[in-house]
Backbone atoms as SQL, in Angstrom:
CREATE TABLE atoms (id INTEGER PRIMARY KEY, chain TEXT, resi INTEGER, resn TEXT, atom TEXT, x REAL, y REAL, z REAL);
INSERT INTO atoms VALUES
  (1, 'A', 1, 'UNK', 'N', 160.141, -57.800, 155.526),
  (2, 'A', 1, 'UNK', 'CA', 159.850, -59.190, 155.755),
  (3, 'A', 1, 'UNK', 'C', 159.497, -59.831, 154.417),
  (4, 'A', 2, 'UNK', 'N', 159.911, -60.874, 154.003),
  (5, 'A', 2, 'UNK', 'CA', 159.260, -61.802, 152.957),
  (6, 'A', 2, 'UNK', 'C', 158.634, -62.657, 153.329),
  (7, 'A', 3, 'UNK', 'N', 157.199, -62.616, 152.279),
  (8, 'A', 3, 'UNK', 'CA', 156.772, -63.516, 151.733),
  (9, 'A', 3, 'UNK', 'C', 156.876, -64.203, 150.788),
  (10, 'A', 4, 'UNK', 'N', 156.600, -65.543, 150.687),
  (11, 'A', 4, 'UNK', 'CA', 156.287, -66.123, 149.820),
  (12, 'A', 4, 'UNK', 'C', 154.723, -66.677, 149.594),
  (13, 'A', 5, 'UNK', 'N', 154.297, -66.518, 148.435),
  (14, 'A', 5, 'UNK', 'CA', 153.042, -66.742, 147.966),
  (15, 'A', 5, 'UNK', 'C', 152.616, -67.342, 146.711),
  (16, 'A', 6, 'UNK', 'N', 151.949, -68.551, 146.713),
  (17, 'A', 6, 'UNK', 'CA', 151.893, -69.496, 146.385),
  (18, 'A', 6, 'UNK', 'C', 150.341, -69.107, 145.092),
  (19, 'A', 7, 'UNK', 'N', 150.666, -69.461, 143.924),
  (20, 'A', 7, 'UNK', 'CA', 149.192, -68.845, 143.006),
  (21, 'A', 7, 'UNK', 'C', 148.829, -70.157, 142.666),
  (22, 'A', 8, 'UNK', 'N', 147.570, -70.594, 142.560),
  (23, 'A', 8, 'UNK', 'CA', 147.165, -71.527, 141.952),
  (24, 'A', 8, 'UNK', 'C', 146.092, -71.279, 140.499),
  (25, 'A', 9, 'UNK', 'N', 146.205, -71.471, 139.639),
  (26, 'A', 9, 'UNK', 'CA', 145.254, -71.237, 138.489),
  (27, 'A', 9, 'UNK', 'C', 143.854, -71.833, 138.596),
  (28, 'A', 10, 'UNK', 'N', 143.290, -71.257, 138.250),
  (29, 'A', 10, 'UNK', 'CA', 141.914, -71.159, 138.804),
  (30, 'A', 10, 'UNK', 'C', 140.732, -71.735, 137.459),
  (31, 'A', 11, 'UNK', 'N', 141.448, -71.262, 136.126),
  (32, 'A', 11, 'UNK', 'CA', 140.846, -71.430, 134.659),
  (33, 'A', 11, 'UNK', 'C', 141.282, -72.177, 134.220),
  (34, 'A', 12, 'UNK', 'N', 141.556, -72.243, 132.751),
  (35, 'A', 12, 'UNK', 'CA', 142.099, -73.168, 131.655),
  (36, 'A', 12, 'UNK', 'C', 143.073, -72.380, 131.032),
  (37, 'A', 13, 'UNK', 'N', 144.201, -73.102, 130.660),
  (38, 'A', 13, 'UNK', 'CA', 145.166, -72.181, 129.730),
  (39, 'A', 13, 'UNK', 'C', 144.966, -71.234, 128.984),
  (40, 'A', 14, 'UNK', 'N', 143.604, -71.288, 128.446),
  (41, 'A', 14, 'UNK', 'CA', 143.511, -70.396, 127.129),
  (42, 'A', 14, 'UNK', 'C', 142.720, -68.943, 128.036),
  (43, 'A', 15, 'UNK', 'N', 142.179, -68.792, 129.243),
  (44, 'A', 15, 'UNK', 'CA', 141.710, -67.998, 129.637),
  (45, 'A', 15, 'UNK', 'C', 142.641, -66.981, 130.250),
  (46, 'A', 16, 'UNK', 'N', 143.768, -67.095, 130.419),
  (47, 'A', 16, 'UNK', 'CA', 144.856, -66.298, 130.648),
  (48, 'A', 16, 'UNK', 'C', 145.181, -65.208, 129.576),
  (49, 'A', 17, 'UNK', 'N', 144.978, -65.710, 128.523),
  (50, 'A', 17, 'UNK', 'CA', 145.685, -65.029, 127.363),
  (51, 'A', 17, 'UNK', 'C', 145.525, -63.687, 127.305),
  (52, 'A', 18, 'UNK', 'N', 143.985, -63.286, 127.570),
  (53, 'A', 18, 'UNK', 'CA', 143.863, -61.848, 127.500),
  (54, 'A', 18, 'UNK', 'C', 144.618, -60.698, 128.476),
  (55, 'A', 19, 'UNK', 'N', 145.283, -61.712, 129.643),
  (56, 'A', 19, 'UNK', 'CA', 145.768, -60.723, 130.679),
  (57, 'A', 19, 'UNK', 'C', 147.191, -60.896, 130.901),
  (58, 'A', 20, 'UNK', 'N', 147.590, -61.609, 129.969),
  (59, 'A', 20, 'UNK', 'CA', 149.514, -61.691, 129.644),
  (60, 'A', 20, 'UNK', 'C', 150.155, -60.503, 129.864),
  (61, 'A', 21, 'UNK', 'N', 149.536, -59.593, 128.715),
  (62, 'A', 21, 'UNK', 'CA', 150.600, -58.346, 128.451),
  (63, 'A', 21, 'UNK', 'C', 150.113, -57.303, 130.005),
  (64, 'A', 22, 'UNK', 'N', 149.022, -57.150, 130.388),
  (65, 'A', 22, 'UNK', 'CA', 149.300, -56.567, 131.609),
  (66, 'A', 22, 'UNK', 'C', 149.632, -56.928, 132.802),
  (67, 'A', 23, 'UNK', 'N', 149.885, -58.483, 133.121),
  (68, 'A', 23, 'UNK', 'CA', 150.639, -59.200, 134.040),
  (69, 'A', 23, 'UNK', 'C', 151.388, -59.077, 134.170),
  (70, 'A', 24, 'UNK', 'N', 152.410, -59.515, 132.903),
  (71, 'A', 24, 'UNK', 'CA', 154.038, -58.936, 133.083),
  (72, 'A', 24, 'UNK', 'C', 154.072, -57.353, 132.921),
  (73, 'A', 25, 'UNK', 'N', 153.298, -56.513, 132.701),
  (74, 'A', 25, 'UNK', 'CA', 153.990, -54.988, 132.984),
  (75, 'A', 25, 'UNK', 'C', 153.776, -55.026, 134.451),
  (76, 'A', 26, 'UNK', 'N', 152.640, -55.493, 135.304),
  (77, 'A', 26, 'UNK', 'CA', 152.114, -55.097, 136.670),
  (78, 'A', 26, 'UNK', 'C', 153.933, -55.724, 137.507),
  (79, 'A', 27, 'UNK', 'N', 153.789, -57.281, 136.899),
  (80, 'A', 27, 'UNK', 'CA', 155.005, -57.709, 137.489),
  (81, 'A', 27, 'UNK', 'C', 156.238, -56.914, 137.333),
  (82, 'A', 28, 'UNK', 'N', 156.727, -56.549, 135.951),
  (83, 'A', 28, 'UNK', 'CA', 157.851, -55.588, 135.644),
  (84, 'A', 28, 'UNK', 'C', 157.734, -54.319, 136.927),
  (85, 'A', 29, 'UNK', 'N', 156.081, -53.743, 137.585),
  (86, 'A', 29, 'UNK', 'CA', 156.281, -52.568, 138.220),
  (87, 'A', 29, 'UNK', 'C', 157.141, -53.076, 139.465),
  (88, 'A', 30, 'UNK', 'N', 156.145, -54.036, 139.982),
  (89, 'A', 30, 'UNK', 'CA', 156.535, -54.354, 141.060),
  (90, 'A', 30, 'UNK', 'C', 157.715, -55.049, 141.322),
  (91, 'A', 31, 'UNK', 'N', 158.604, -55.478, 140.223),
  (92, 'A', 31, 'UNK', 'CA', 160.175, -55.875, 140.032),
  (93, 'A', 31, 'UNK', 'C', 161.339, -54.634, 140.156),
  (94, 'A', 32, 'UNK', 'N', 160.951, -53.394, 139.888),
  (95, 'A', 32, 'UNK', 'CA', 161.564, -52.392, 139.789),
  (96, 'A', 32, 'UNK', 'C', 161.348, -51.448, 140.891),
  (97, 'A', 33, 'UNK', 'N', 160.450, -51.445, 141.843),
  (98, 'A', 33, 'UNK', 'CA', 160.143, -51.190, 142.858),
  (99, 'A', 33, 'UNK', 'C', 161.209, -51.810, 144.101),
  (100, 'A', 34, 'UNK', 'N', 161.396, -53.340, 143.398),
  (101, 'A', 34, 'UNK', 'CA', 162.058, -53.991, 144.487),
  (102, 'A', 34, 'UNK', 'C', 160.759, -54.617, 145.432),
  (103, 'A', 35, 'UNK', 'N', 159.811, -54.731, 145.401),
  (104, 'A', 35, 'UNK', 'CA', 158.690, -55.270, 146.128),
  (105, 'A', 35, 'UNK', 'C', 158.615, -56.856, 145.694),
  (106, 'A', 36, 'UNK', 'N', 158.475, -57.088, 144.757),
  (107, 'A', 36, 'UNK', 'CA', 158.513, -58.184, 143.636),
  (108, 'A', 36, 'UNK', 'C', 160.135, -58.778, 143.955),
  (109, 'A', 37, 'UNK', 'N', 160.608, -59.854, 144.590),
  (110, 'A', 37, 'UNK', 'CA', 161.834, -60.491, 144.575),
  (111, 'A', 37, 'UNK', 'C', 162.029, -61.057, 143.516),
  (112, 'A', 38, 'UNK', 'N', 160.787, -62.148, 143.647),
  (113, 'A', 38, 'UNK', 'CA', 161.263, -63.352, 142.614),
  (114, 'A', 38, 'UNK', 'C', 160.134, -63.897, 142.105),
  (115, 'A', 39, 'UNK', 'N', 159.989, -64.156, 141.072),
  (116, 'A', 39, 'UNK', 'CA', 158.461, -65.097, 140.674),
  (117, 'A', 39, 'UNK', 'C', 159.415, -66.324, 139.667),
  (118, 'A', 40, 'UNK', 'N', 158.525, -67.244, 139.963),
  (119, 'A', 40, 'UNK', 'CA', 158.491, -68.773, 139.713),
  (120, 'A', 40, 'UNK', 'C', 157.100, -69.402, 139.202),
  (121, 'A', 41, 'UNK', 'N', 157.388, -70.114, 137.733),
  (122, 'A', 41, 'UNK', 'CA', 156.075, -70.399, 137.316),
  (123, 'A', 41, 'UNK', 'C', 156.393, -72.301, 137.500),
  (124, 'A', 42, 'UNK', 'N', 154.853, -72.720, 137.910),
  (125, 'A', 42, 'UNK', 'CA', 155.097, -73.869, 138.037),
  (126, 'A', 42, 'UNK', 'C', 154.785, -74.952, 136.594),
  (127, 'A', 43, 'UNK', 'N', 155.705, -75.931, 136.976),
  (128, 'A', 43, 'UNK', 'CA', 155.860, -76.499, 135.667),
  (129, 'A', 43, 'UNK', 'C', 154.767, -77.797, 135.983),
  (130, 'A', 44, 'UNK', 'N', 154.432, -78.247, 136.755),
  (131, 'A', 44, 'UNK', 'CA', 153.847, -79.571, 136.900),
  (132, 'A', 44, 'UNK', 'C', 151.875, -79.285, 137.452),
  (133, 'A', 45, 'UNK', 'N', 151.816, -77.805, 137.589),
  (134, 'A', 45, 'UNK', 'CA', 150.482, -77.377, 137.488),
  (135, 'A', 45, 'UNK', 'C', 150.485, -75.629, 136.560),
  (136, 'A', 46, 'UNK', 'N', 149.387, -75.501, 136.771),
  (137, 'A', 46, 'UNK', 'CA', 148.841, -74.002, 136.533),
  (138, 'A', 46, 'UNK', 'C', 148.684, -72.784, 137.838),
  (139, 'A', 47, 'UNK', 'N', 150.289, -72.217, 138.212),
  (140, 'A', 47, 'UNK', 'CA', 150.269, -71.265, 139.124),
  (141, 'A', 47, 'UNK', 'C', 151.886, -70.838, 139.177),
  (142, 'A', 48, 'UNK', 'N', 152.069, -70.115, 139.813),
  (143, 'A', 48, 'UNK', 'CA', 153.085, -69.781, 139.904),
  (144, 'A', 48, 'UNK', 'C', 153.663, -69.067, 141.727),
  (145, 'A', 49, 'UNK', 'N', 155.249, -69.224, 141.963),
  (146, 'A', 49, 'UNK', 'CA', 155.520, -68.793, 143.064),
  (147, 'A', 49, 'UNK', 'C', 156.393, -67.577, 143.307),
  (148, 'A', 50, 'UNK', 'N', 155.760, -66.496, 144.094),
  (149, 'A', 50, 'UNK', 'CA', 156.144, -65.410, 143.992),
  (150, 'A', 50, 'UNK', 'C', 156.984, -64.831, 145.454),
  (151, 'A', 51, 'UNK', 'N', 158.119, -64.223, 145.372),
  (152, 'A', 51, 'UNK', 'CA', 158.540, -63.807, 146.611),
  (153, 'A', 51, 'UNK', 'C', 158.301, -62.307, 146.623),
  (154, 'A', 52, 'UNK', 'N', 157.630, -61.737, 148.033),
  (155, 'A', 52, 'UNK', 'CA', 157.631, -60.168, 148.382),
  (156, 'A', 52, 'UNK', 'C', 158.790, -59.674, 149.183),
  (157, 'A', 53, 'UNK', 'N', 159.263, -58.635, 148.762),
  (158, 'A', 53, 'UNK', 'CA', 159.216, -57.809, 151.298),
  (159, 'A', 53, 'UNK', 'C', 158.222, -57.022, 150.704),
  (160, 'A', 54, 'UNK', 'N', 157.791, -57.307, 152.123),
  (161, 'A', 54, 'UNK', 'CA', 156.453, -56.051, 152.427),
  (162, 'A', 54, 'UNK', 'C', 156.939, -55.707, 153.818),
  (163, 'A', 55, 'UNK', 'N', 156.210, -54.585, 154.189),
  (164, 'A', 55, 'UNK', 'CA', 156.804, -54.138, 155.597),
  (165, 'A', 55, 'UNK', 'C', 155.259, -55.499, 156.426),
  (166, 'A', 56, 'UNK', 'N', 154.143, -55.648, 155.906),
  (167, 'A', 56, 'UNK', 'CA', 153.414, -56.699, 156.567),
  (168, 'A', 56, 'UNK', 'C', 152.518, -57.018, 155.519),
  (169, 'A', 57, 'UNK', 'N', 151.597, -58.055, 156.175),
  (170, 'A', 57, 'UNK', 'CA', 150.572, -58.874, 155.471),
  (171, 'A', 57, 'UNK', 'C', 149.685, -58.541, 154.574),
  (172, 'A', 58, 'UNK', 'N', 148.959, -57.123, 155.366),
  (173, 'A', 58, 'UNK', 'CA', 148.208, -56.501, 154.475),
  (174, 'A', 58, 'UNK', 'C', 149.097, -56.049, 153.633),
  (175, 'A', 59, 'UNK', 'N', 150.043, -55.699, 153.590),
  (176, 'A', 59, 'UNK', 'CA', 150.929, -54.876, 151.944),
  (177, 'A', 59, 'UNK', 'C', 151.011, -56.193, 151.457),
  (178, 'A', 60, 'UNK', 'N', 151.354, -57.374, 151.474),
  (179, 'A', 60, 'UNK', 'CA', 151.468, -58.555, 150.460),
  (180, 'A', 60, 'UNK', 'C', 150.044, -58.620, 150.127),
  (181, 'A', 61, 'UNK', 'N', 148.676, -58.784, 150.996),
  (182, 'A', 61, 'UNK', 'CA', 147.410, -58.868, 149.883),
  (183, 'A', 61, 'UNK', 'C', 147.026, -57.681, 149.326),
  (184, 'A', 62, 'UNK', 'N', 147.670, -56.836, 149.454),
  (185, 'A', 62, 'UNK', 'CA', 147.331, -55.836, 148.827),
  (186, 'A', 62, 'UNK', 'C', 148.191, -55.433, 147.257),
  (187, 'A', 63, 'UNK', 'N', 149.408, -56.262, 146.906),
  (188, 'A', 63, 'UNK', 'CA', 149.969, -56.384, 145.895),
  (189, 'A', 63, 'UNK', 'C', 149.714, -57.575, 145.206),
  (190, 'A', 64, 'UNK', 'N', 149.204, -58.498, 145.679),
  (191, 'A', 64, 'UNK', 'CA', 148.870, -59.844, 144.986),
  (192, 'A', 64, 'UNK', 'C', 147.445, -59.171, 144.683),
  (193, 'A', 65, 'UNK', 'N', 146.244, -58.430, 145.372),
  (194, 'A', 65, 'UNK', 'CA', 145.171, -58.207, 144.631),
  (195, 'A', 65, 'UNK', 'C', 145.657, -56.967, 143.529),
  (196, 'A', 66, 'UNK', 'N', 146.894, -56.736, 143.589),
  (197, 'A', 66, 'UNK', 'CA', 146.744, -55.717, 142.734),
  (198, 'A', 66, 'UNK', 'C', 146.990, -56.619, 141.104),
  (199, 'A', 67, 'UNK', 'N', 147.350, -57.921, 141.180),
  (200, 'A', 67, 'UNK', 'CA', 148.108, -58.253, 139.796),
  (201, 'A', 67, 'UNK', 'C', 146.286, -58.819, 138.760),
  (202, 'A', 68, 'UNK', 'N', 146.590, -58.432, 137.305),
  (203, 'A', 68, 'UNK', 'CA', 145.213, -58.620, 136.747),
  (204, 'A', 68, 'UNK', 'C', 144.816, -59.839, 137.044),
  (205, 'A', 69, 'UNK', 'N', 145.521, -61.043, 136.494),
  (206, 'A', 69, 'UNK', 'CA', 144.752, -62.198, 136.992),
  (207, 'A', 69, 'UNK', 'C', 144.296, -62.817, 137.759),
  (208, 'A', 70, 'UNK', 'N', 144.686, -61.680, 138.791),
  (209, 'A', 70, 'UNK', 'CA', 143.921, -61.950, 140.212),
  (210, 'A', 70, 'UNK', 'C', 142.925, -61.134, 140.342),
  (211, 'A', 71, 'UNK', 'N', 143.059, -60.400, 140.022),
  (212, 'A', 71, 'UNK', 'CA', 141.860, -59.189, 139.740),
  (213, 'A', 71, 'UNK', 'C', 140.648, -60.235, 138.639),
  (214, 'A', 72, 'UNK', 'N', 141.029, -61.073, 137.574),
  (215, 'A', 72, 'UNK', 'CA', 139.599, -61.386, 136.685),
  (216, 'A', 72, 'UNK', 'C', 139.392, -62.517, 137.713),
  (217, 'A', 73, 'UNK', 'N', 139.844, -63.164, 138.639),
  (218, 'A', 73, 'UNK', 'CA', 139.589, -64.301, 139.333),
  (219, 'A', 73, 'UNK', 'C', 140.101, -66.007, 139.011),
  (220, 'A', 74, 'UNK', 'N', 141.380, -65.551, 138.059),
  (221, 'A', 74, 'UNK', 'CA', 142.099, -66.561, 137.309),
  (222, 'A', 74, 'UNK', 'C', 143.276, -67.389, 138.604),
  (223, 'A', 75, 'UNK', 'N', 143.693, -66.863, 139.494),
  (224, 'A', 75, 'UNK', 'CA', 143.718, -67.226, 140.338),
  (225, 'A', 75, 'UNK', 'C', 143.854, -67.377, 142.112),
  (226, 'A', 76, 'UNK', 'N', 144.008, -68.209, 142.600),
  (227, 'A', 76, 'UNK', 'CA', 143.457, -68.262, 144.296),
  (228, 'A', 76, 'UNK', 'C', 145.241, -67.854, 144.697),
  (229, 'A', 77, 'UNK', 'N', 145.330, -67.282, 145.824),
  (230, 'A', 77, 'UNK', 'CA', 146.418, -67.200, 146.685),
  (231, 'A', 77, 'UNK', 'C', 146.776, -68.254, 147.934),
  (232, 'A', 78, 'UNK', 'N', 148.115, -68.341, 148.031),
  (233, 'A', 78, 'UNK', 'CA', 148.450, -68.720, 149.737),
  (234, 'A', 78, 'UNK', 'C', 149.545, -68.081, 150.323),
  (235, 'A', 79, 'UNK', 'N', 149.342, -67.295, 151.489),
  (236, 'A', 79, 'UNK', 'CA', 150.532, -66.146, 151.578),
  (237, 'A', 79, 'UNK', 'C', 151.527, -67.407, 152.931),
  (238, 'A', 80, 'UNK', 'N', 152.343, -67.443, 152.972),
  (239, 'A', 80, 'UNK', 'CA', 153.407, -68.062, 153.934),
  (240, 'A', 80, 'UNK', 'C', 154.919, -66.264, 154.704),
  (241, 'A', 81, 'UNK', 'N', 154.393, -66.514, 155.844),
  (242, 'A', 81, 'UNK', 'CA', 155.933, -65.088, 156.231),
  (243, 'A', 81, 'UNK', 'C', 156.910, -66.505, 156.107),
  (244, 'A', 82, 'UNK', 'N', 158.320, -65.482, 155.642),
  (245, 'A', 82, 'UNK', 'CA', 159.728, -66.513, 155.891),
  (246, 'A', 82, 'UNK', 'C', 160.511, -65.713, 156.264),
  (247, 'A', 83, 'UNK', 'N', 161.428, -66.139, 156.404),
  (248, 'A', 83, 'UNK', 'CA', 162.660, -65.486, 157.044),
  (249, 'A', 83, 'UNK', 'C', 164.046, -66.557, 156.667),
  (250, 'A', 84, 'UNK', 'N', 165.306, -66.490, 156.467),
  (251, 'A', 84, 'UNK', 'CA', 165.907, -67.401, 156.663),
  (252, 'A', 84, 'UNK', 'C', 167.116, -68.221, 157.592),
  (253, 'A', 85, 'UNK', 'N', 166.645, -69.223, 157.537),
  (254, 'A', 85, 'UNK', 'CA', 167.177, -70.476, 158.369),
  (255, 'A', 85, 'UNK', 'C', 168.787, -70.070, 158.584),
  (256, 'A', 86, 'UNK', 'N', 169.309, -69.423, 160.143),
  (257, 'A', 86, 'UNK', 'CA', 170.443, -68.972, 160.353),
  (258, 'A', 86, 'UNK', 'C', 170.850, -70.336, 161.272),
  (259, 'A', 87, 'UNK', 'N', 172.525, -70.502, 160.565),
  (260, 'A', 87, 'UNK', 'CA', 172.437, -72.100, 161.476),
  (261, 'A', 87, 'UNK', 'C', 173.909, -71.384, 162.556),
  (262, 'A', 88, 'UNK', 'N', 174.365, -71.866, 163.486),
  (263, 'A', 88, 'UNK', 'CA', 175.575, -71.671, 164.663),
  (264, 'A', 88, 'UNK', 'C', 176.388, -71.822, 163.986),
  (265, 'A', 89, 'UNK', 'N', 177.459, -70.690, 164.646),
  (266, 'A', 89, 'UNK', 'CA', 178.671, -70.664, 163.906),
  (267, 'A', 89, 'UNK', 'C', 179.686, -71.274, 164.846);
């Protein structure tokens, strides 16, 4: 099942910095896993949008608490299930 999950930044630009280089390796794991679909950084705030499959809910908060800047408290989550929009043939 996918999610999509929505990050909002929580700090100031400059408070990120220390957790760059282990963000993108955590992300690189979970990209190569195949858990990690897609991430999207937003351009008009401070967060970014991330797609899972998880087999359920708890496995999506349980990979979003796994990423560091969620771990120092840099930022808040919003988990959404999707599926997609099958139209009549």
């Amino acid at each position: 099942m996918k999610y999509l999950v929505s990050l909002q930044g929580l700090g100031k630009p400059s408070d990120f910095g220390p957790y760059e280089a282990a963000e993108a390796s955590r992300v690189w794991e979970l990209y190569a896993a195949g858990t990690l679909k897609e991430i999207y950084l937003m351009t008009d705030q401070l967060g970014a949008v991330i797609v899972l499959e998880c087999t359920d809910r708890a496995e999506a908060d349980h990979i979003i608490r796994s990423l560091p800047m969620v771990q120092a408290g840099l930022f808040d989550s919003d988990h959404h299930v999707s599926w997609p929009l099958v139209g009549d043939d």
